[in-house]
N, CA, C and O atoms as a CHARMM CRD file, in Angstrom:
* protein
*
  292
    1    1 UNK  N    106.35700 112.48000 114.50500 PROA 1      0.00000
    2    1 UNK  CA   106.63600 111.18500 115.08700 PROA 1      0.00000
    3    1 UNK  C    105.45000 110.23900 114.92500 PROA 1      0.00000
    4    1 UNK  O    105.48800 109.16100 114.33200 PROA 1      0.00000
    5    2 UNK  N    104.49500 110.72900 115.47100 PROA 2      0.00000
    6    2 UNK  CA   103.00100 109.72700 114.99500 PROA 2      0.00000
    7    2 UNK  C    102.58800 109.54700 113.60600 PROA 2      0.00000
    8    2 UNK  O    102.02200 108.51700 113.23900 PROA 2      0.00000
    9    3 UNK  N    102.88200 110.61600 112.74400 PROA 3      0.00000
   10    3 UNK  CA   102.96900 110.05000 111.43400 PROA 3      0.00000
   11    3 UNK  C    104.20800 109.03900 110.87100 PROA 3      0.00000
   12    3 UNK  O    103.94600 108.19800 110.01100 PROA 3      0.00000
   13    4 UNK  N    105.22700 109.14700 111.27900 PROA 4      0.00000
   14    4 UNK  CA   106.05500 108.28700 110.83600 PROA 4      0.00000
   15    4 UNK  C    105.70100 106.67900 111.58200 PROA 4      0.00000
   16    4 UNK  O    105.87100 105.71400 110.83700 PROA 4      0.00000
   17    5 UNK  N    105.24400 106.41600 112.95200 PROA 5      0.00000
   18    5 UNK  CA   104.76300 105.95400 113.43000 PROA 5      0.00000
   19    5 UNK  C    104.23900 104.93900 112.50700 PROA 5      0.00000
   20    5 UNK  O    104.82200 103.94000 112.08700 PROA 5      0.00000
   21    6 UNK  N    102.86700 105.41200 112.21900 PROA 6      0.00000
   22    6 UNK  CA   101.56900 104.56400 111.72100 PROA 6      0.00000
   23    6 UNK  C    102.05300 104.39000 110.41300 PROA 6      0.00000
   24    6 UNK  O    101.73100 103.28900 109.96700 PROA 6      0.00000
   25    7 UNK  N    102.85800 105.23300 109.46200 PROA 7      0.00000
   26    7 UNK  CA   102.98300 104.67200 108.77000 PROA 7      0.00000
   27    7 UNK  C    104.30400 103.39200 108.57500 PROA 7      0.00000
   28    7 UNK  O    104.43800 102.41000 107.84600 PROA 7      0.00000
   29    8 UNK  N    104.74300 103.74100 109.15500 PROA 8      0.00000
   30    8 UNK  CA   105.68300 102.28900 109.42900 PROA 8      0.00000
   31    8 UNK  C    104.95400 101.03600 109.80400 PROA 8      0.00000
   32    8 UNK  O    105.20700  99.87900 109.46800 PROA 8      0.00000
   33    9 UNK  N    103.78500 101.60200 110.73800 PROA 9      0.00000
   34    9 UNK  CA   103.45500 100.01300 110.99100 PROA 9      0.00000
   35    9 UNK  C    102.00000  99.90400 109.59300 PROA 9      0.00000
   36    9 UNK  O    101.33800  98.91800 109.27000 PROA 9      0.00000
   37   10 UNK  N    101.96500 100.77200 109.26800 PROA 10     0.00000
   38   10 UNK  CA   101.16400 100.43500 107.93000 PROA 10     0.00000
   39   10 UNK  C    101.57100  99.56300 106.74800 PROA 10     0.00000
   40   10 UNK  O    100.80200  98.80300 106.15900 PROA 10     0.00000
   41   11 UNK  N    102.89100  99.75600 106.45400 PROA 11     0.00000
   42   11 UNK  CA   103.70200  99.19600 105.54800 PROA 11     0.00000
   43   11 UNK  C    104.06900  97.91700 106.05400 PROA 11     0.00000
   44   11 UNK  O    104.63400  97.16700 105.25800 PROA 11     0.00000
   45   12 UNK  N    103.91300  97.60300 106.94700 PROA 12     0.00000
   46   12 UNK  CA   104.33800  96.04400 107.49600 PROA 12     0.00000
   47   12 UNK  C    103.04300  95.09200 107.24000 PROA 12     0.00000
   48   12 UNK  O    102.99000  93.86700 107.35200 PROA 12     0.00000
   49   13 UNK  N    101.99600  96.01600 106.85900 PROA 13     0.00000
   50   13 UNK  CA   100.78200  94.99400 107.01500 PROA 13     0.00000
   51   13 UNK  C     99.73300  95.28200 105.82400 PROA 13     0.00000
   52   13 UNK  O     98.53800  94.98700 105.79500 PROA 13     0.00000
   53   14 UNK  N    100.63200  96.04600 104.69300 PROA 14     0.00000
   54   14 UNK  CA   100.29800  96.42700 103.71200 PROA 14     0.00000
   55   14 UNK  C    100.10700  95.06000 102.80500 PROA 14     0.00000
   56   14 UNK  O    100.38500  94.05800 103.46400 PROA 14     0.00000
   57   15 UNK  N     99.69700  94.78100 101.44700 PROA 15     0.00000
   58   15 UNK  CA    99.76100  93.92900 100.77800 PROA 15     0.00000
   59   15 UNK  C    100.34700  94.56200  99.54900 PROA 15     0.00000
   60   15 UNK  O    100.51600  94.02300  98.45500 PROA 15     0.00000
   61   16 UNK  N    100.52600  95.34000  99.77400 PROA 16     0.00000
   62   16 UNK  CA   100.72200  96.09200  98.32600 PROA 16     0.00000
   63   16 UNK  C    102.44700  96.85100  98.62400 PROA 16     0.00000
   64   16 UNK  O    102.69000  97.86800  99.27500 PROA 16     0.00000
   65   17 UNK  N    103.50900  95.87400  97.83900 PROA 17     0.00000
   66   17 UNK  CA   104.76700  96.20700  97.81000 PROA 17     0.00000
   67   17 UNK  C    105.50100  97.15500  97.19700 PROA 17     0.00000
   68   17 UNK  O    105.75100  97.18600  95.99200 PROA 17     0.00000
   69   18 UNK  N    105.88900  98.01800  98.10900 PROA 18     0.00000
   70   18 UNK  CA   106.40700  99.31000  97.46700 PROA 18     0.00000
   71   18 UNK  C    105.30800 100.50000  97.74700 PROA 18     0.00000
   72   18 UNK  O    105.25300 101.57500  97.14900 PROA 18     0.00000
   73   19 UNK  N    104.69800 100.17800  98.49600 PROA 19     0.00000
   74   19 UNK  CA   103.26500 101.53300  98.47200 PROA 19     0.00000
   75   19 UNK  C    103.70800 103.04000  99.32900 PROA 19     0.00000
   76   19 UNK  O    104.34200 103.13200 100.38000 PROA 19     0.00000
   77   20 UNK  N    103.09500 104.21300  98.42100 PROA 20     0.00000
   78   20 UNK  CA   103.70500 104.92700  98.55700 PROA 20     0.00000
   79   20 UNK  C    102.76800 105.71000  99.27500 PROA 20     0.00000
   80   20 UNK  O    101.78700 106.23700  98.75100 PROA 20     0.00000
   81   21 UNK  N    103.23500 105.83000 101.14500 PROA 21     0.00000
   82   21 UNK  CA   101.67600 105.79700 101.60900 PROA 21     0.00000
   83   21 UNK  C    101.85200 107.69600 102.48700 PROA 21     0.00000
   84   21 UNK  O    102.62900 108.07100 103.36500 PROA 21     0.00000
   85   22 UNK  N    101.01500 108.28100 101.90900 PROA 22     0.00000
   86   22 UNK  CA   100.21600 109.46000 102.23700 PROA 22     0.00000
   87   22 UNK  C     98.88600 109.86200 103.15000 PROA 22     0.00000
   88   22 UNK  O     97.93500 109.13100 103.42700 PROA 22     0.00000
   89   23 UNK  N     99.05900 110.94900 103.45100 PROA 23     0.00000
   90   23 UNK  CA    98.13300 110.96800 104.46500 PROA 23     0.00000
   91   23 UNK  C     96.74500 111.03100 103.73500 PROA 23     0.00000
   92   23 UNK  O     95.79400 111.37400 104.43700 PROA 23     0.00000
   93   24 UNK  N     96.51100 110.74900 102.43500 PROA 24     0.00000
   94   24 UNK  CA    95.50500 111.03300 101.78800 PROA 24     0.00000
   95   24 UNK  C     95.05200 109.23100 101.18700 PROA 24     0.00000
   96   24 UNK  O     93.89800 108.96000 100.85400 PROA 24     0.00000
   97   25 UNK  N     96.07400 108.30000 101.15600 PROA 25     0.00000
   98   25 UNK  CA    96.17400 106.88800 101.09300 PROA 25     0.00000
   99   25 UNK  C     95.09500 106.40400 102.01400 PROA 25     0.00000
  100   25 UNK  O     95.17300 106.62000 103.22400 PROA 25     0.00000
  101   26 UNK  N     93.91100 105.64200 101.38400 PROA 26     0.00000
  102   26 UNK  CA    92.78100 104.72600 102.02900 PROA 26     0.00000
  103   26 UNK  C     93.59900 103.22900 102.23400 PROA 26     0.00000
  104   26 UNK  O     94.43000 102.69400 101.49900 PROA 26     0.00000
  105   27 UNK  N     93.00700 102.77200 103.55900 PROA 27     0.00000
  106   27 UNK  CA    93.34400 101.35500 103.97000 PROA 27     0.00000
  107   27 UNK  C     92.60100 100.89400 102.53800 PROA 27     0.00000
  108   27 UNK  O     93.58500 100.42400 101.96800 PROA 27     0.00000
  109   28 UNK  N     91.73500 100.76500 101.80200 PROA 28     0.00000
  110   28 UNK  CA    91.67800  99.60700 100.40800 PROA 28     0.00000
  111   28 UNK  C     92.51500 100.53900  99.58600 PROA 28     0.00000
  112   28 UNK  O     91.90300 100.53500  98.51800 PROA 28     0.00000
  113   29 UNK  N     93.42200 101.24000  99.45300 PROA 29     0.00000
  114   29 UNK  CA    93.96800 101.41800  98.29700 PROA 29     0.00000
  115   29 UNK  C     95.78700 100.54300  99.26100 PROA 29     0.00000
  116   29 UNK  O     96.72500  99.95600  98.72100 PROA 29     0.00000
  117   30 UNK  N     95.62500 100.76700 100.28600 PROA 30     0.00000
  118   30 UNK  CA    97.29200 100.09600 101.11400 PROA 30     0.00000
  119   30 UNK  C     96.69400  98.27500 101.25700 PROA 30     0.00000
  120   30 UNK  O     97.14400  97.44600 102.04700 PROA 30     0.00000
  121   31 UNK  N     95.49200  98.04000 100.14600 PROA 31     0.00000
  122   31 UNK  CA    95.33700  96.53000 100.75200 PROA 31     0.00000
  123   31 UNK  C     95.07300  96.02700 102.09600 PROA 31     0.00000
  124   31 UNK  O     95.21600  94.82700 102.33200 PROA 31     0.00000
  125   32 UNK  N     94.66300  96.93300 103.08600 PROA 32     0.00000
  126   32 UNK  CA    94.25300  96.61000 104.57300 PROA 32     0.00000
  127   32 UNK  C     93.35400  96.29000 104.73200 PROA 32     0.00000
  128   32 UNK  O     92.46000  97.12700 104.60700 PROA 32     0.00000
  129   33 UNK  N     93.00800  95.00600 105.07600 PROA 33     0.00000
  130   33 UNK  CA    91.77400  94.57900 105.24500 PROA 33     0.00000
  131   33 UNK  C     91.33700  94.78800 107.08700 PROA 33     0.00000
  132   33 UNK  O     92.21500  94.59800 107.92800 PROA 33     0.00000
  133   34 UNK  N     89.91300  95.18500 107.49800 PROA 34     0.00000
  134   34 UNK  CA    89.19000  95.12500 108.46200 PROA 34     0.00000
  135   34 UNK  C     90.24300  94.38400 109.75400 PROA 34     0.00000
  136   34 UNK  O     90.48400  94.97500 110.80700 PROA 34     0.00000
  137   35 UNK  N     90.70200  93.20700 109.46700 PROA 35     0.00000
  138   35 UNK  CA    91.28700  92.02900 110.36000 PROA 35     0.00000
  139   35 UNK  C     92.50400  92.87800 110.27600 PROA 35     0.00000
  140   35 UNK  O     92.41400  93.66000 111.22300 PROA 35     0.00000
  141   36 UNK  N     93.67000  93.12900 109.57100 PROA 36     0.00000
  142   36 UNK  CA    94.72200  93.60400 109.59000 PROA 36     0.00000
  143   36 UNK  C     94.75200  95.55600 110.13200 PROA 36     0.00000
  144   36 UNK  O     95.67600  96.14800 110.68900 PROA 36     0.00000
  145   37 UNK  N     93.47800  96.07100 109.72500 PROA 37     0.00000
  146   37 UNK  CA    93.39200  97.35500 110.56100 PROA 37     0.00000
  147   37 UNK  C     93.32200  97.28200 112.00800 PROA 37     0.00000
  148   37 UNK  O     93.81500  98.13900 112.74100 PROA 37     0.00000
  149   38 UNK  N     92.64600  96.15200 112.45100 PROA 38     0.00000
  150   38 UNK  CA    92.91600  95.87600 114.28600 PROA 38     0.00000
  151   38 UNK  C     94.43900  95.65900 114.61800 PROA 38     0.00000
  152   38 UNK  O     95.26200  96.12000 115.40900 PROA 38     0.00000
  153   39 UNK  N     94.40400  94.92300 113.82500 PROA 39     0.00000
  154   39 UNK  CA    95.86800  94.42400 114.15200 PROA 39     0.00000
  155   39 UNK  C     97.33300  95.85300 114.82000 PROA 39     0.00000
  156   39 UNK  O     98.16500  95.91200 115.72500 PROA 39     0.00000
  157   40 UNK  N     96.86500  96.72200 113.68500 PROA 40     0.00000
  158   40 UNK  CA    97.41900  98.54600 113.37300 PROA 40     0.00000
  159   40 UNK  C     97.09400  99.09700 114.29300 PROA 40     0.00000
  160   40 UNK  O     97.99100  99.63900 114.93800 PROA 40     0.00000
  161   41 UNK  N     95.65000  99.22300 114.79500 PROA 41     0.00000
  162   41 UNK  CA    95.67400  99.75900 115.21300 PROA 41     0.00000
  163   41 UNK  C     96.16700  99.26900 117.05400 PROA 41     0.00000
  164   41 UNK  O     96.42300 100.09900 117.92600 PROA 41     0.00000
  165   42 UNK  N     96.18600  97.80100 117.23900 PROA 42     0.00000
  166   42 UNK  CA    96.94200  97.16600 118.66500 PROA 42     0.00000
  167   42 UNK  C     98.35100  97.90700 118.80200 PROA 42     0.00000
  168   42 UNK  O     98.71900  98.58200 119.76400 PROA 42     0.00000
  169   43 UNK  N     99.19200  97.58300 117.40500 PROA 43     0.00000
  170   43 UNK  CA   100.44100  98.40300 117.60200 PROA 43     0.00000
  171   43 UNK  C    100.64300  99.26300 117.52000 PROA 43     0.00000
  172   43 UNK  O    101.69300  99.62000 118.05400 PROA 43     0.00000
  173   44 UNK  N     99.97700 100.09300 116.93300 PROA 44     0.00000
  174   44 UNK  CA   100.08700 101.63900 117.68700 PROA 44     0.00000
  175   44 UNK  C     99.73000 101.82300 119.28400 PROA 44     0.00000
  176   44 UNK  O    100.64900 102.11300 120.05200 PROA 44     0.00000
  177   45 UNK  N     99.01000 101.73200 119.54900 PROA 45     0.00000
  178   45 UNK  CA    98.44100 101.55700 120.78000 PROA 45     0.00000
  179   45 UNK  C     99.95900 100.90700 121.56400 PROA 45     0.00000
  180   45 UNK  O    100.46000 101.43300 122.55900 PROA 45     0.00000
  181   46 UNK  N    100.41200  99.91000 121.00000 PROA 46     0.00000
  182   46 UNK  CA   101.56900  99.41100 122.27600 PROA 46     0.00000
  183   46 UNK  C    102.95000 100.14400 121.53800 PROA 46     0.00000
  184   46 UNK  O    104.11400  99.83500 121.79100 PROA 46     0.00000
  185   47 UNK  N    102.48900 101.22300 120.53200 PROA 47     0.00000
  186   47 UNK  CA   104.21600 101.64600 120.22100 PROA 47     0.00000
  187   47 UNK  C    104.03700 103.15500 121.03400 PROA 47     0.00000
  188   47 UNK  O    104.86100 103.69800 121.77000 PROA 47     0.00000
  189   48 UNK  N    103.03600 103.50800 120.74500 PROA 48     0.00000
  190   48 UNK  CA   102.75900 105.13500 121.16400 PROA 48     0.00000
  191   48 UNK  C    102.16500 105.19900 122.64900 PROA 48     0.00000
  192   48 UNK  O    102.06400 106.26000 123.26400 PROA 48     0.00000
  193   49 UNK  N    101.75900 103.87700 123.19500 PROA 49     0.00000
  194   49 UNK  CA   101.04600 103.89500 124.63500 PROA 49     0.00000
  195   49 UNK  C     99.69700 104.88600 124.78500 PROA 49     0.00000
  196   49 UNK  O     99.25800 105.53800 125.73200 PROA 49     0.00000
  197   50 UNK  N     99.25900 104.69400 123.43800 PROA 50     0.00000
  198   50 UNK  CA    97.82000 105.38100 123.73400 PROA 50     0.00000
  199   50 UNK  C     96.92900 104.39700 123.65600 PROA 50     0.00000
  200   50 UNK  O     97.40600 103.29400 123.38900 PROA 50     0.00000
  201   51 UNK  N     95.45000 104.48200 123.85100 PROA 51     0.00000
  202   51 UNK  CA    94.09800 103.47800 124.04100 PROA 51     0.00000
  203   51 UNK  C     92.89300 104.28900 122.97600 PROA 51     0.00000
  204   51 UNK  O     92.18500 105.28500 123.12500 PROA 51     0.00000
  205   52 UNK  N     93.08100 103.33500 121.90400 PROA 52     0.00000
  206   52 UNK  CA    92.28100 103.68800 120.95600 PROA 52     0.00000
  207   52 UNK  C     91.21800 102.92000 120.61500 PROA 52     0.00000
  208   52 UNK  O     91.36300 101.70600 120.47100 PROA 52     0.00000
  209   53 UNK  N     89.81300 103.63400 120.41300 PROA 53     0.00000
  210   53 UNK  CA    88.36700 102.92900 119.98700 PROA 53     0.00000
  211   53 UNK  C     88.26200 102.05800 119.26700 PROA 53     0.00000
  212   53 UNK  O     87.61400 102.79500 118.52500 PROA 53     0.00000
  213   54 UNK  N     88.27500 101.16100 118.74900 PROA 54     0.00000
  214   54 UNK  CA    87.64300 100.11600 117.84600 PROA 54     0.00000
  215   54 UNK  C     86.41500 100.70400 116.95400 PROA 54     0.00000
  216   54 UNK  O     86.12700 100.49700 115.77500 PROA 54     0.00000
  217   55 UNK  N     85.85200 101.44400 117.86000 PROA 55     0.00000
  218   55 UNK  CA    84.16900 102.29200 116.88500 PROA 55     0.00000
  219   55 UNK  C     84.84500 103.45700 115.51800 PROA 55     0.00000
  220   55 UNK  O     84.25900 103.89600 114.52900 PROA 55     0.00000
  221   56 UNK  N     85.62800 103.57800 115.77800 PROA 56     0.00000
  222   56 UNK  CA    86.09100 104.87100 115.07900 PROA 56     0.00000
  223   56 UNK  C     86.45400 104.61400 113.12100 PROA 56     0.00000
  224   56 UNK  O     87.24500 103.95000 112.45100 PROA 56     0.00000
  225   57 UNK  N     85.94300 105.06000 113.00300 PROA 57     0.00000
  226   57 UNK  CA    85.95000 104.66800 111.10000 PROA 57     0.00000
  227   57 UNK  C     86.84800 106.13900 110.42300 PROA 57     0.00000
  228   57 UNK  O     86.39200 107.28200 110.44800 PROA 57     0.00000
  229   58 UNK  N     87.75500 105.86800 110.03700 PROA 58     0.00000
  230   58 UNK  CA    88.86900 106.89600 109.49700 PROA 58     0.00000
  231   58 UNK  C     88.88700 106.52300 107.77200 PROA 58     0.00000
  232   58 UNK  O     89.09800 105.35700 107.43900 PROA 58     0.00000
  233   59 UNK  N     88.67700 107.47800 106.83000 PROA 59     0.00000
  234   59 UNK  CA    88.67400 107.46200 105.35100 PROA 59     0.00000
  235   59 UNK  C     89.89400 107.11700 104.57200 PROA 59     0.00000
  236   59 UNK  O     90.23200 106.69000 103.46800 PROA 59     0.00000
  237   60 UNK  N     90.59400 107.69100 106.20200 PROA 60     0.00000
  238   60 UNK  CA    92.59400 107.67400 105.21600 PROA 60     0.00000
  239   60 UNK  C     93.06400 107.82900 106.13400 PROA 60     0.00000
  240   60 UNK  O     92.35800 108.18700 107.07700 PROA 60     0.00000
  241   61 UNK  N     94.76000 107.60300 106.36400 PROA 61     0.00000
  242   61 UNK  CA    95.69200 107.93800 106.97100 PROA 61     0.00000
  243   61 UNK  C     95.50500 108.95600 107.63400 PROA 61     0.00000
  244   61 UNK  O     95.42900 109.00400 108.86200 PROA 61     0.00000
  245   62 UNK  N     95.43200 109.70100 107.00400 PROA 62     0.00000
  246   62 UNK  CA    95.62500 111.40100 107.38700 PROA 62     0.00000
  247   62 UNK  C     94.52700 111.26900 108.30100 PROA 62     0.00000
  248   62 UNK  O     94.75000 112.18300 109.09400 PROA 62     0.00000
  249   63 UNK  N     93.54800 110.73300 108.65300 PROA 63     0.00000
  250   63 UNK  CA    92.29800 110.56300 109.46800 PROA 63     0.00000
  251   63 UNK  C     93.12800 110.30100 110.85500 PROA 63     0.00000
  252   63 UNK  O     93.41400 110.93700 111.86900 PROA 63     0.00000
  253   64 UNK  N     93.32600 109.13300 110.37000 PROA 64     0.00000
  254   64 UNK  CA    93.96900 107.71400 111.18300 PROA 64     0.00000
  255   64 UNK  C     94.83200 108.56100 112.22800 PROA 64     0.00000
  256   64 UNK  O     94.46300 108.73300 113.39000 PROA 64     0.00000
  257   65 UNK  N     96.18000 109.14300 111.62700 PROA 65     0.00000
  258   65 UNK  CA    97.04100 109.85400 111.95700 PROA 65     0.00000
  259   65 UNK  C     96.48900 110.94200 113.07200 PROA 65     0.00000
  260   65 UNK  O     96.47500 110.84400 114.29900 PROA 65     0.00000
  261   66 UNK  N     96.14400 111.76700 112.41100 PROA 66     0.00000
  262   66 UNK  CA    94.76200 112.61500 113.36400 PROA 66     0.00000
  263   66 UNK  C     94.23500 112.40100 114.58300 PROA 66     0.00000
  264   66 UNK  O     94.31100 112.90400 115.70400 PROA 66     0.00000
  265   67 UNK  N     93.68400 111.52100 114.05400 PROA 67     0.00000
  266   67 UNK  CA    93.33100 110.88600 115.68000 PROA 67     0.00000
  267   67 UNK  C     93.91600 110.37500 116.50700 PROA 67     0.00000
  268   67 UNK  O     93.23500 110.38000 117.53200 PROA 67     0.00000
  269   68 UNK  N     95.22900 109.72000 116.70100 PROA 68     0.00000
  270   68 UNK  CA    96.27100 108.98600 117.12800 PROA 68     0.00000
  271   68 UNK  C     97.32800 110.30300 118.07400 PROA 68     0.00000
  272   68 UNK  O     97.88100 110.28800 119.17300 PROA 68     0.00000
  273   69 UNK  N     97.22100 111.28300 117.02500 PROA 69     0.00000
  274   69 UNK  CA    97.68200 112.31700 117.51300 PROA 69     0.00000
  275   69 UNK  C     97.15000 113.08900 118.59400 PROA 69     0.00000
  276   69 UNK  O     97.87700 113.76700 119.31900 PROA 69     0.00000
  277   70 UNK  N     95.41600 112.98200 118.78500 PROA 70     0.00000
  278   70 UNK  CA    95.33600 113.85900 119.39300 PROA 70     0.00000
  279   70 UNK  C     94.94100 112.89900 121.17900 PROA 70     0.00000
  280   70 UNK  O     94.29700 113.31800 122.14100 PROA 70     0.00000
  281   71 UNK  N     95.54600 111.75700 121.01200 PROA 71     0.00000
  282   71 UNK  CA    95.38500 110.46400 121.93800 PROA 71     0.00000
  283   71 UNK  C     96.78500 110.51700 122.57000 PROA 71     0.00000
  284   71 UNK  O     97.02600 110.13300 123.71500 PROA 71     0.00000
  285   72 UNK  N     97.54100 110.94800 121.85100 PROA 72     0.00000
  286   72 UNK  CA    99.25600 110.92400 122.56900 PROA 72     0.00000
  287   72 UNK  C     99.47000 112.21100 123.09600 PROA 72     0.00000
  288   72 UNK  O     99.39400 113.31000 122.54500 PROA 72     0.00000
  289   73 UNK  N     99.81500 111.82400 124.52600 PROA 73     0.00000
  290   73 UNK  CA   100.37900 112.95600 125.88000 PROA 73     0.00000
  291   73 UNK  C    101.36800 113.55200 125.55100 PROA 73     0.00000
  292   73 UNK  O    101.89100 114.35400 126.32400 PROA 73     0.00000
């Protein structure tokens, strides 16, 4: 569920149409810039009702995902 999650709201704020996004997919290879990763990470936060760091630097999805996961009750 949290992977399908993030990546849904990944693809909404992707720049790159049609991207075929994996847990191994970097925000610069999905076109996410810094400003649009806050953005991701607000709605997760209000889709999943968890409270996530701003400090936290993730390499890829599969990071991202990871951590999101281990934030949801």
């Amino acid at each position: 569920m949290v992977y399908e999650k993030v990546v849904e709201i990944l693809k909404q704020h992707s720049s790159m149409e049609g991207l075929d996004v994996t847990r191994e997919t970097t925000f610069q290879d999905a076109g996410i810039d810094s400003l649009d990763f806050v953005e991701i990470l607000m709605e997760i936060e209000e889709a999943l009702g968890v409270e996530l760091e701003l400090e936290e630097n993730f390499a890829n999805v599969g990071e991202l995902v990871d951590f999101v996961s281990s934030k949801v009750k």
